[in-house]
N, C-alpha and C positions, 0 to 999 in steps of 0.2 A: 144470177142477179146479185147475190150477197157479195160475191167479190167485186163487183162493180158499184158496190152503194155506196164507197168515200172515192169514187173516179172525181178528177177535178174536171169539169165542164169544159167540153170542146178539147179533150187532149187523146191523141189517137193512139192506138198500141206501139208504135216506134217511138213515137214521144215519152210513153210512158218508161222505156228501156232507155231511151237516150237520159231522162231525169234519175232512174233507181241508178245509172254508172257513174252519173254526177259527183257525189259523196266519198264513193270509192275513190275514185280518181284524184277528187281533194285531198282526200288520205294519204296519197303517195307521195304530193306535191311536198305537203308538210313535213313526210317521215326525212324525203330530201334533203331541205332547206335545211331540220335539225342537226341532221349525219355532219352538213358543209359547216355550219356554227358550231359542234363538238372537234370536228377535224382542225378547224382554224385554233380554235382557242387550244388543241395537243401541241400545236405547231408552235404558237405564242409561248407554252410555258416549256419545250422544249428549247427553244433559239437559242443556240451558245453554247449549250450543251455538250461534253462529249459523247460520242457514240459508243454504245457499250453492246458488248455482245449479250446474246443472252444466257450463256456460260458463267459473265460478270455478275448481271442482274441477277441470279439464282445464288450465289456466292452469300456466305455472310459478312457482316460490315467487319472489319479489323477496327483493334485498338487505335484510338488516335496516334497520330505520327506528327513527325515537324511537315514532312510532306502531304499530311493528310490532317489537319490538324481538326476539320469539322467534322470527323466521322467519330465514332462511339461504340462502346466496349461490350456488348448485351449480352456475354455468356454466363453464368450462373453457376457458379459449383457446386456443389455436392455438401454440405458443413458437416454432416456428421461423416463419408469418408475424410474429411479433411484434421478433425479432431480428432482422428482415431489413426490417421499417422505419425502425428508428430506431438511430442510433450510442451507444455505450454512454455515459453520463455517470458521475462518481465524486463521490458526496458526500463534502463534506468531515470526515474524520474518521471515515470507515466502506467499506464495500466500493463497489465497478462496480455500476450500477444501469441495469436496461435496462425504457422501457417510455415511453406505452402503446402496447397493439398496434393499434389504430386510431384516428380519432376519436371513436368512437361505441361501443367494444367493451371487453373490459374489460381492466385493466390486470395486465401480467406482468413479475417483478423476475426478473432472473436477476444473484446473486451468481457475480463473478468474483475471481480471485488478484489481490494487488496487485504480481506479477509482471507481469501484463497491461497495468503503466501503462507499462511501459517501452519505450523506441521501438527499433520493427524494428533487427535489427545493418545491415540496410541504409540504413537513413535516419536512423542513429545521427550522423551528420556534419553535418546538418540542422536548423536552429534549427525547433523547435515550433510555429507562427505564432501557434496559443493561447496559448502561455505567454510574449508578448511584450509586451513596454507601449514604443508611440513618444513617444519624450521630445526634449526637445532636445539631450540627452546621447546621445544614440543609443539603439538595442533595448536595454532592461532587462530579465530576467529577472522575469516575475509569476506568482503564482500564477493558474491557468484560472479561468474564468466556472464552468466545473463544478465545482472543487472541486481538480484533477488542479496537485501540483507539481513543479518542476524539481529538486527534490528525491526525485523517486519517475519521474518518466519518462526522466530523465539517468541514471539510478544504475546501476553496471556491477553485472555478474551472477558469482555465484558460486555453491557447487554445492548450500548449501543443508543439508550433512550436516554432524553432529557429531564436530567435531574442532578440534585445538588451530589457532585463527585470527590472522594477522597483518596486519594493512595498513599499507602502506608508503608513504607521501608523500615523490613529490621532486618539490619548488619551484625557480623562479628560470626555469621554462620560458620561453623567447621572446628571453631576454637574451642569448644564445651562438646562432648559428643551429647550430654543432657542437654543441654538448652539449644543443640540442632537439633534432637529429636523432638523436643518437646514447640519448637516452632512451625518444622515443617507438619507434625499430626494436629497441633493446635489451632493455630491460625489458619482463616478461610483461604480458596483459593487467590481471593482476590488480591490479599496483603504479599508484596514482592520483598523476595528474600535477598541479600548481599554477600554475600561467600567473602571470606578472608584467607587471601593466598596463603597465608601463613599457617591455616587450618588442619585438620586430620581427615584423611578420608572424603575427600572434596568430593569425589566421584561417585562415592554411593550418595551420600546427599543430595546433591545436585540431581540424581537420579532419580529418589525421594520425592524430592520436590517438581522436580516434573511432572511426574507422575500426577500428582495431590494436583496440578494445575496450576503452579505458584508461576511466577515469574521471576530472572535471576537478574542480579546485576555483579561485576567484580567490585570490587575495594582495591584500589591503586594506591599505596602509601607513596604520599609525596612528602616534597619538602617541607618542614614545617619552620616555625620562628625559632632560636636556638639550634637548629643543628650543626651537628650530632648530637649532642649533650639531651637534647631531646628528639627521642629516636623513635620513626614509626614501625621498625624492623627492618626485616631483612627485605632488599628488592626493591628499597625505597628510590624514586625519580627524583632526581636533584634539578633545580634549576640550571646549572652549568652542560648536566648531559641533555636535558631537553633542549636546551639555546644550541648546543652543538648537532642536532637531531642522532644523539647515542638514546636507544631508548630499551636495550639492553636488558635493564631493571625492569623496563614496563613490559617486554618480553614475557621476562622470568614468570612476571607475578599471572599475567594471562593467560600463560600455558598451563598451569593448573588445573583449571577447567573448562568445560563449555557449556554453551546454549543460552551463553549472556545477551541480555540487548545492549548493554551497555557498562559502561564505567565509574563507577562514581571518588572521590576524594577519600582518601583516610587519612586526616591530617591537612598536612600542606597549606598551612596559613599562608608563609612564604613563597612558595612556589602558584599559588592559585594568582598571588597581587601583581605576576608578572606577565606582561603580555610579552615578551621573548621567552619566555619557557613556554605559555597557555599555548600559544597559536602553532607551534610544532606538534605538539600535544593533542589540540582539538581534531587539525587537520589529519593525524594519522588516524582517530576514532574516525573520522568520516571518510576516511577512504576506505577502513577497515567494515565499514557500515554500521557503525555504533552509535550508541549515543551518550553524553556524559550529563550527570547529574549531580549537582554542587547543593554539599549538604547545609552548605548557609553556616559553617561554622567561622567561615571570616567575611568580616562586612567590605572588606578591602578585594574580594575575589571580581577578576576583571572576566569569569567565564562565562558568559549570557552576553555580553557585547561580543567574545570573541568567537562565539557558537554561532552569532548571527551571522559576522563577516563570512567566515568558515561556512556558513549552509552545512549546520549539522545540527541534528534532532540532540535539544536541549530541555535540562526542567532543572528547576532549584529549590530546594526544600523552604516550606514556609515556618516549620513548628521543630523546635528541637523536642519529643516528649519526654523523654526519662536524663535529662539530665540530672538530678536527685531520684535518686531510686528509693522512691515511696508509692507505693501503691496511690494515694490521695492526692499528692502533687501528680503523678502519671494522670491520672484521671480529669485535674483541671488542664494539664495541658492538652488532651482529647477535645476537653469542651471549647478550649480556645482554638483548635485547629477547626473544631467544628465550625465556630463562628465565620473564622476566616474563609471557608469553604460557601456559608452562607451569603456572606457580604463579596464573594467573587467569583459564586459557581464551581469554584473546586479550590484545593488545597492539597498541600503535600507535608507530610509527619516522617519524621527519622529517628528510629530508636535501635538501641540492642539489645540482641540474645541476651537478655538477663532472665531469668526465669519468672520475678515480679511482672516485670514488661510487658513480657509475654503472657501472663496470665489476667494482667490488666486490660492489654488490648483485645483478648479476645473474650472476656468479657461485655468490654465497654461496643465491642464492632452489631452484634446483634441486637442493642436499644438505640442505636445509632440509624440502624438499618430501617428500625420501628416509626424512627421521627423522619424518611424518605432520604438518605443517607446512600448514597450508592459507592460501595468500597469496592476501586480499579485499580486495574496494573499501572505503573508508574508512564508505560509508555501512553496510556491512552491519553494522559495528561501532557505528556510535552509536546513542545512548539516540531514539528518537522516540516524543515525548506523543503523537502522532496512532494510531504504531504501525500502519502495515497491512500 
């Protein structure tokens, strides 16, 4: 009886089989109809289609082609085997570029800081053997086969933060062996030393000085007003041989040392006022990968217009300091460089190995530092069209 107490009234055992297959039977109809409406719409979004094997369909997608140009490149390398076969290269005029990761596999860039061009502080003493050209003048400073300059792998470090910035050049290094020793162990690293071709023992110096962290520049005697009669020595660049691009003298004087960023004037009132001598001049620092810095000793110098045309990393002194060698005159010129550093966020000082100078400045660089004073290498200050 319990099975028969929800029968529906008047409905007989075959009736009740014919109603429970009812259900089922809709079920099928449905599953049907769905199969035919999933079939149709494969059919729709295949039409036009090529037909592909299923050999094809298992394949992976290839790099776009001219003949494939919608398909897409999804394979993935490896980055650390990729950076661990090849040494990094620097194109020119852009970041560190590493690659490819094999001969056959695909290729992977990894952008680096252009901090990274800079050499170990341990092999900072250490001529580049890339950034070398043998001449018969001796090792020259060139720009690398990759791209990489003595401009950006020489260049001292500083800390990077904003703040009111000075750099400080003192020249005449190598002529006094007292007042290069007493530079390179005095002065912090931050103050960038000038070597004079004309010097003794260029090589340990320079050495010295790397080491200690300094930054180097040359001294190029050029033409001045009156010459000969006023002479900046020997190896001095005339206006006549840089207009004929003989740079011979400019040779001489740069093979003397290495691990310069740059060049800057000794002398050369006359020779800086010309733009046919400057612009033979500028243009070979910048192919050579340098940079030149015009100590502001003539107001007539056309070299900041011609660094610009030229695309080459440029800076020009704003403060002559020791032109009177008085310790208390050194001192106001300090505070007037400091000023101009305050009133433009940085500033640049040019003095010499004189042993006052040097004992002035390195005094006066640590109450400087007190009143948020940050003393940089000269390159951090100049303008570079390269920029990295």
């Amino acid at each position: 009886m319990d099975g028969e107490l929800y029968r529906p009234l008047g409905m007989t055992s075959g009736a009740r089989q014919k109603r429970r297959a009812a259900p089922l039977a809709d079920s099928w109809r449905l599953v049907g109809v769905a199969g035919l409406v999933a079939a149709a719409s494969l059919w729709a979004a295949l039409a036009g289609q090529p037909a592909r094997r299923v050999v094809d369909q298992l394949a992976p997608r290839s790099a776009p082609t001219a003949s494939n140009p919608t398909s897409t490149a999804t394979t993935v390398p490896d980055s650390k085997v990729a950076q661990s076969r090849l040494p990094p290269v620097t194109r020119t005029g852009g970041p560190t570029i590493i690659g490819p990761s094999s001969p056959s596999g695909p290729v992977t860039f990894r952008v680096e800081d252009a901090v990274s061009l800079r050499q170990a502080p341990s092999m900072a003493h250490m001529p580049d053997p890339g950034l070398l050209e043998d001449t018969e003048f001796g090792q020259l400073p060139v720009r690398g086969a990759d791209g990489r300059r003595p401009f950006d792998v020489y260049a001292g470090t500083w800390s990077g933060k904003p703040a009111t910035r000075i750099a400080i050049i003192v020249g005449g290094i190598g002529i006094s062996q007292t007042s290069s020793m007493a530079a390179v162990d005095t002065l912090p690293r931050g103050v960038t030393l000038a070597f004079a071709p004309t010097g003794n023992s260029l090589d340990r110096w320079m050495q010295a000085a790397r080491r200690g962290g300094h930054e180097l520049l040359l001294q190029a005697p050029l033409e001045p007003i009156g010459y000969p009669q006023v002479d900046p020595g020997a190896d001095t660049l005339t206006v006549k041989a840089a207009s004929e691009n003989d740079f011979a003298a400019l040779y001489a004087a740069m093979g003397r040392i290495t691990n310069y960023v740059g060049v800057m004037n000794y002398m050369g009132g006359r020779f800086t006022a010309d733009p046919a001598a400057m612009q033979p001049l500028i243009s070979e620092l910048g192919r050579r990968g340098l940079m030149y810095l015009d100590d502001a000793s003539s107001s007539r110098s056309v070299a900041k217009d011609t660094a610009a045309l030229e695309k080459v990393p440029y800076a020009g002194a704003n403060v002559l300091l020791d032109a009177a060698q008085d310790p208390n005159e050194i001192k106001k010129q300090l505070d007037v460089l400091e000023r101009v550093a305050r009133g433009q966020g940085q500033a640049i000082g040019v003095a010499s190995a004189f042993e006052g100078s040097i004992r002035t400045i390195a005094a006066w660089i640590p109450e400087a530092e007190k009143r948020g004073i940050e003393i940089v290498p000269v390159t951090a200050l100049a303008s570079d069209p390269e920029d990295r």
